[in-house]
N, CA, C and O atoms as a GROMACS GRO file, in nm:
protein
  292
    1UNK      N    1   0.083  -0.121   0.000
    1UNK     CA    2   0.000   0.000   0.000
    1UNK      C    3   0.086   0.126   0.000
    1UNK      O    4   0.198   0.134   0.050
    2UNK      N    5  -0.003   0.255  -0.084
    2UNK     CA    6   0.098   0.375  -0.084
    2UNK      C    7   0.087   0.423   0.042
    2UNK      O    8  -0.014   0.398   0.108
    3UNK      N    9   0.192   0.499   0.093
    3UNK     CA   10   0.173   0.591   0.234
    3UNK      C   11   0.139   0.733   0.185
    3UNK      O   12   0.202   0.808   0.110
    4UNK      N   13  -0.019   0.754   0.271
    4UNK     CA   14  -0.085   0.905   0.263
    4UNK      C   15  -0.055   0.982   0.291
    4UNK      O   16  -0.032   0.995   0.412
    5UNK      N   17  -0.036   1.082   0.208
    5UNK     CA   18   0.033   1.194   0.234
    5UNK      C   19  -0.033   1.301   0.352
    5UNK      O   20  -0.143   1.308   0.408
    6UNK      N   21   0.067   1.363   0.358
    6UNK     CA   22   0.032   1.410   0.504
    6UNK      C   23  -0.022   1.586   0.494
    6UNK      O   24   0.072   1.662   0.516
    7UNK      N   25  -0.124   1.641   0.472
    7UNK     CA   26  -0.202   1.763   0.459
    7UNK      C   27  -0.230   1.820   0.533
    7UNK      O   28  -0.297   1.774   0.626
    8UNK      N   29  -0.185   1.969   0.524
    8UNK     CA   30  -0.228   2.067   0.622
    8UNK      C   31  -0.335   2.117   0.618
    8UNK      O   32  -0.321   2.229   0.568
    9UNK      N   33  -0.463   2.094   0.649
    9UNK     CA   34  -0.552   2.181   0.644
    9UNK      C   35  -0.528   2.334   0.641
    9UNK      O   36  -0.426   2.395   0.673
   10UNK      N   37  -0.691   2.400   0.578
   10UNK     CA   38  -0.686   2.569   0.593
   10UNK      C   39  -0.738   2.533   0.715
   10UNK      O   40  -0.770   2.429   0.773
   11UNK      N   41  -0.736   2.714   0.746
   11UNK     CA   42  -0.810   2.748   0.869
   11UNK      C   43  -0.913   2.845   0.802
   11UNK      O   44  -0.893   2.914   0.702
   12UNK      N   45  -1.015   2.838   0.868
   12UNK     CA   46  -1.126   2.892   0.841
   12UNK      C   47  -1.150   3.034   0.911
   12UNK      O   48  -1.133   3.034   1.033
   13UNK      N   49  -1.182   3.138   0.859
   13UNK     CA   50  -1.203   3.284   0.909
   13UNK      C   51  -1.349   3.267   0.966
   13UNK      O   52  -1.444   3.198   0.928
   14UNK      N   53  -1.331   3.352   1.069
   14UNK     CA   54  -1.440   3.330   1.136
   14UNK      C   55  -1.525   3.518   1.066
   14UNK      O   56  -1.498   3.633   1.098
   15UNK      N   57  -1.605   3.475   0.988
   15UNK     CA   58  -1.695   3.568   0.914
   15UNK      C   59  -1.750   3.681   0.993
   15UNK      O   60  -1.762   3.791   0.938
   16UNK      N   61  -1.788   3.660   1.130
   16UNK     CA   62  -1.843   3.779   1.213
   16UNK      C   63  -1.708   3.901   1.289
   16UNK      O   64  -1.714   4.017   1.330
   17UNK      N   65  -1.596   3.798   1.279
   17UNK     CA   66  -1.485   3.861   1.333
   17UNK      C   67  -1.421   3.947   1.230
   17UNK      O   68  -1.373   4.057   1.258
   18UNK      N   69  -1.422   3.890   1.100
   18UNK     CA   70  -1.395   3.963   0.990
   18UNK      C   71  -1.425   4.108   0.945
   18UNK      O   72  -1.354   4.203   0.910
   19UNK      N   73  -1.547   4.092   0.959
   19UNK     CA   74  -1.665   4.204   0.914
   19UNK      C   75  -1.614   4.310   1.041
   19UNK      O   76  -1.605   4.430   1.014
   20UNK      N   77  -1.576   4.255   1.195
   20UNK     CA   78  -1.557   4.444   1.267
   20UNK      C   79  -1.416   4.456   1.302
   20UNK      O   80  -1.366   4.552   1.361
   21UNK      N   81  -1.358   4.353   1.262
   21UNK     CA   82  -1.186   4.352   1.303
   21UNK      C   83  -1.086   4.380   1.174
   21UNK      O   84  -1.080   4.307   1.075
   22UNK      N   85  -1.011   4.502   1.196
   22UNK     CA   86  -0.913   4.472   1.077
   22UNK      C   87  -0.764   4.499   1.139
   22UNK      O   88  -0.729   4.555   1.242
   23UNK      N   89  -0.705   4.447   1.051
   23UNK     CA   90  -0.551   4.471   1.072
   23UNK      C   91  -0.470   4.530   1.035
   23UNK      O   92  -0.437   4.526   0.916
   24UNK      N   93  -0.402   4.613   1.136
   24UNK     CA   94  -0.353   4.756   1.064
   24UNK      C   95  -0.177   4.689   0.971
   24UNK      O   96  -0.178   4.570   0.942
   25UNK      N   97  -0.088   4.746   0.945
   25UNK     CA   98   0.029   4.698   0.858
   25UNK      C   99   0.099   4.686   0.943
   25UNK      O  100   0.188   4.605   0.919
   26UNK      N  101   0.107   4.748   1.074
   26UNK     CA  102   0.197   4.702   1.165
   26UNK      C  103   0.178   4.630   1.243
   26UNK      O  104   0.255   4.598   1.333
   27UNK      N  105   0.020   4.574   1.213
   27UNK     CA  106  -0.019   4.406   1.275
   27UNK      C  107  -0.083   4.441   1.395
   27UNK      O  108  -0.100   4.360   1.487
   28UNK      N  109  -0.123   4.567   1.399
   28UNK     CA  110  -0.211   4.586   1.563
   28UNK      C  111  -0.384   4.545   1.499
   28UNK      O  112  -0.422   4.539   1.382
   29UNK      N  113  -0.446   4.527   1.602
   29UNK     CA  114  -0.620   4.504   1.573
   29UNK      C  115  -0.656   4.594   1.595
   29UNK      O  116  -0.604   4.658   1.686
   30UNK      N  117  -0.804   4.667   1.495
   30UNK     CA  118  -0.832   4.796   1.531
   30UNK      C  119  -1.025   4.740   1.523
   30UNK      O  120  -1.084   4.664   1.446
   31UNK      N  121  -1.068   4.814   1.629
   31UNK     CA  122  -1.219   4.796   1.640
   31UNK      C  123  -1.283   4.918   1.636
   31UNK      O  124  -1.224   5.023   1.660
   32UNK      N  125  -1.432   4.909   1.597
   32UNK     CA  126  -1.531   5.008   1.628
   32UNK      C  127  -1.551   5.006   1.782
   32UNK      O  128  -1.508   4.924   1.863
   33UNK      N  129  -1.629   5.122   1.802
   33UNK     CA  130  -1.714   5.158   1.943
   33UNK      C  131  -1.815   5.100   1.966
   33UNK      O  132  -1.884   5.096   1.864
   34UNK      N  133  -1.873   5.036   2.074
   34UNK     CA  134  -2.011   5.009   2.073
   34UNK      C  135  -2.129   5.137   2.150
   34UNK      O  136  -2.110   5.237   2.218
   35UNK      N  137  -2.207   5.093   2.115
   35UNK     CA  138  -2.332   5.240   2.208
   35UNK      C  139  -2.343   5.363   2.063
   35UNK      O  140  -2.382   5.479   2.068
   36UNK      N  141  -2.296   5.290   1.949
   36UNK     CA  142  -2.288   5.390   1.862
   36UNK      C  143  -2.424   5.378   1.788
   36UNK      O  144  -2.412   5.451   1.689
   37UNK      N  145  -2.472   5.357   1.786
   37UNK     CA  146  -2.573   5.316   1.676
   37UNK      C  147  -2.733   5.384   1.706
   37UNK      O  148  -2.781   5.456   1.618
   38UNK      N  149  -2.801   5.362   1.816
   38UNK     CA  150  -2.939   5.433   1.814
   38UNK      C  151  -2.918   5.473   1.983
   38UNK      O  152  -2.825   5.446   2.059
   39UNK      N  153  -3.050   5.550   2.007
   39UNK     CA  154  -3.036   5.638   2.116
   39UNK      C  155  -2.948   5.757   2.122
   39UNK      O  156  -2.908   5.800   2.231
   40UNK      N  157  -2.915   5.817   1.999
   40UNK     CA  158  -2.796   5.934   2.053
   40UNK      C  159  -2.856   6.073   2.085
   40UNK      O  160  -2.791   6.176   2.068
   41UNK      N  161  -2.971   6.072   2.128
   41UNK     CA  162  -2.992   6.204   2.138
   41UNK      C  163  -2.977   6.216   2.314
   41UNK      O  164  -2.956   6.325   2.367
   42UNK      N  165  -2.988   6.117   2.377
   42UNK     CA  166  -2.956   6.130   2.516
   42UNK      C  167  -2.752   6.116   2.558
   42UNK      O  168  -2.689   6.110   2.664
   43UNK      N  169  -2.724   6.116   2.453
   43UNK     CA  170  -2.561   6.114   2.471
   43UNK      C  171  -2.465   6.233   2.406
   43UNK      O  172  -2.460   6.267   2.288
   44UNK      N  173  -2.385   6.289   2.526
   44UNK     CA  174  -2.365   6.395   2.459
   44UNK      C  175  -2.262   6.411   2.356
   44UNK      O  176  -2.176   6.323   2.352
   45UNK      N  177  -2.255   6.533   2.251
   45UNK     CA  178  -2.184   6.520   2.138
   45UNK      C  179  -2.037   6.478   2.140
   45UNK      O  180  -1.987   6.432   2.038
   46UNK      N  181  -1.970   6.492   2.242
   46UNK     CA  182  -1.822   6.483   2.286
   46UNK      C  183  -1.822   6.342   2.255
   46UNK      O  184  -1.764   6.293   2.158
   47UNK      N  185  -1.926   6.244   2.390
   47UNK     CA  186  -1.930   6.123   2.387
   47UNK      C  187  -1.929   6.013   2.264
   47UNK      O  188  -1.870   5.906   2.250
   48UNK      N  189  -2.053   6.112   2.151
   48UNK     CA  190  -2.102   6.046   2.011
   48UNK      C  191  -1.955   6.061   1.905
   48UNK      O  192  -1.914   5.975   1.828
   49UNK      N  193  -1.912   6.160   1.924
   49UNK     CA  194  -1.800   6.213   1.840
   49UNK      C  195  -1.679   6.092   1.868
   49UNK      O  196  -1.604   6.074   1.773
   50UNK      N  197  -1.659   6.021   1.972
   50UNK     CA  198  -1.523   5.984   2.019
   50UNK      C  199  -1.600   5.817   2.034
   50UNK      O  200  -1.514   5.732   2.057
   51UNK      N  201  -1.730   5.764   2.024
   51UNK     CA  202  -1.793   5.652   1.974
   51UNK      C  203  -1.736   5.642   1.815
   51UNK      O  204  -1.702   5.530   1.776
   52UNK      N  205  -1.724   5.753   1.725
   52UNK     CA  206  -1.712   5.713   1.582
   52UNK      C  207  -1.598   5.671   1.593
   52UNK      O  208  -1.600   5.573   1.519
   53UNK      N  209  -1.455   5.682   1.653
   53UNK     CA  210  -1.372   5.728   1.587
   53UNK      C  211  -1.296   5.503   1.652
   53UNK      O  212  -1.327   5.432   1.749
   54UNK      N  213  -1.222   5.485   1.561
   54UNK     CA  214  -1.173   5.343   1.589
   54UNK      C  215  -1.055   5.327   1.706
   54UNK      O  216  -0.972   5.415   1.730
   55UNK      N  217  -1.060   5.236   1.754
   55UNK     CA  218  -0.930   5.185   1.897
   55UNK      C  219  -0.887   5.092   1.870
   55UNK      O  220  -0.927   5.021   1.778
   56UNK      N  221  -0.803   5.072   1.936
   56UNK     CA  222  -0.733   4.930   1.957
   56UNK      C  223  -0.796   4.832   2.007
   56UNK      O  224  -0.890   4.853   2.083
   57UNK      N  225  -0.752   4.693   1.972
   57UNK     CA  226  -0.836   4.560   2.041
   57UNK      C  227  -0.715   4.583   2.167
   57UNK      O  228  -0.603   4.630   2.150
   58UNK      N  229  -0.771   4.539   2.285
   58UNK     CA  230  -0.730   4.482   2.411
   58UNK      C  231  -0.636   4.378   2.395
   58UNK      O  232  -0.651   4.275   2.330
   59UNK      N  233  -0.499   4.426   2.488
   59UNK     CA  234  -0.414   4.329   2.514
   59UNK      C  235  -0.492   4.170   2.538
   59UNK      O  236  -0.442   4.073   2.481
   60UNK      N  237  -0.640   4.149   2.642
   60UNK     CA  238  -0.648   4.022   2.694
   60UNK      C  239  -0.720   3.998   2.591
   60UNK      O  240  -0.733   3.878   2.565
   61UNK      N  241  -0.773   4.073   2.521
   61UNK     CA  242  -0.869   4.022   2.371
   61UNK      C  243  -0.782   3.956   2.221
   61UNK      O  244  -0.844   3.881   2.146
   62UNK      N  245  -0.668   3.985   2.199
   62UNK     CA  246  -0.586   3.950   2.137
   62UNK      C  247  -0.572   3.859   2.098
   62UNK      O  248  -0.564   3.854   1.975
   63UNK      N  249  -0.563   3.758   2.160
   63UNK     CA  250  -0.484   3.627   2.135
   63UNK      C  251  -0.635   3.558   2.046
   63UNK      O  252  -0.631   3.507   1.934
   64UNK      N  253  -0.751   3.573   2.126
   64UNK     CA  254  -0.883   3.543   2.065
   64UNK      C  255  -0.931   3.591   1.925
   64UNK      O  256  -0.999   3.527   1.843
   65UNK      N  257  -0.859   3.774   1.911
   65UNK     CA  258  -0.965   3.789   1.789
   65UNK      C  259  -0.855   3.756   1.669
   65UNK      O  260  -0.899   3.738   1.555
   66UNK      N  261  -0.693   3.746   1.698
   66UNK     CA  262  -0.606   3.670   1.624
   66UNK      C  263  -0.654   3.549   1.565
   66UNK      O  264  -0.645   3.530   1.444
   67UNK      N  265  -0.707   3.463   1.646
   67UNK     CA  266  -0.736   3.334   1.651
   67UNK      C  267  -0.862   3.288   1.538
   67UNK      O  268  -0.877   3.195   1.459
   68UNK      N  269  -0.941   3.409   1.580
   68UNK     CA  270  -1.043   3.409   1.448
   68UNK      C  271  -1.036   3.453   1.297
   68UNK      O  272  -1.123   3.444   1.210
   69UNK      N  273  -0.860   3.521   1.285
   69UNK     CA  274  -0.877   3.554   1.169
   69UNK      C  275  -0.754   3.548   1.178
   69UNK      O  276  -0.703   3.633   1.252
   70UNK      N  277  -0.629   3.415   1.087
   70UNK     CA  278  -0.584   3.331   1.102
   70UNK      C  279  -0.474   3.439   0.975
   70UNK      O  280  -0.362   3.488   0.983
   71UNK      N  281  -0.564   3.435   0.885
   71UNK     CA  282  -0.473   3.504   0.749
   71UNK      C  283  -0.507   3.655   0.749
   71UNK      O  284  -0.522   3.711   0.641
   72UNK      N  285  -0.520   3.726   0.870
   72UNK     CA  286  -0.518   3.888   0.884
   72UNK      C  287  -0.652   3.938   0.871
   72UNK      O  288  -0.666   4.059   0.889
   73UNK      N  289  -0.778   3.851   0.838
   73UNK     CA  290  -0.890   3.895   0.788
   73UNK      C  291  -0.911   3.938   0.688
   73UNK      O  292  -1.025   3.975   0.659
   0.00000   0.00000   0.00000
């Protein structure tokens, strides 16, 4: 009998992580705000203004949202 060769599977992107996570060129994770979306008339403009704007993923979040998006997203 032949001996089966031995295959690396892909890894699969995880589609929901994709869509709010991207990766900047120097390899940091960058996210949206949450609380952004409805209700803003009870939040004030400072607050709504600095909801738009994107952050960094969390040191303890890291290793996880890496994990979901294997080839950079």
């Amino acid at each position: 009998m032949a001996k089966a060769k031995s295959v690396k599977l892909k890894l699969k992107t995880h589609k929901g992580a994709a869509k709010r996570f991207r990766i900047t060129a120097g390899g940091k994770v960058v996210r949206g705000h949450a609380y952004a979306r409805h209700i803003l008339t009870s939040k004030p403009s400072r607050r709504k203004r600095r909801l738009g704007q994107r952050t960094l993923v969390d040191k303890a979040d890291l290793h996880h949202v890496r994990a979901m998006l294997p080839y950079g997203g």
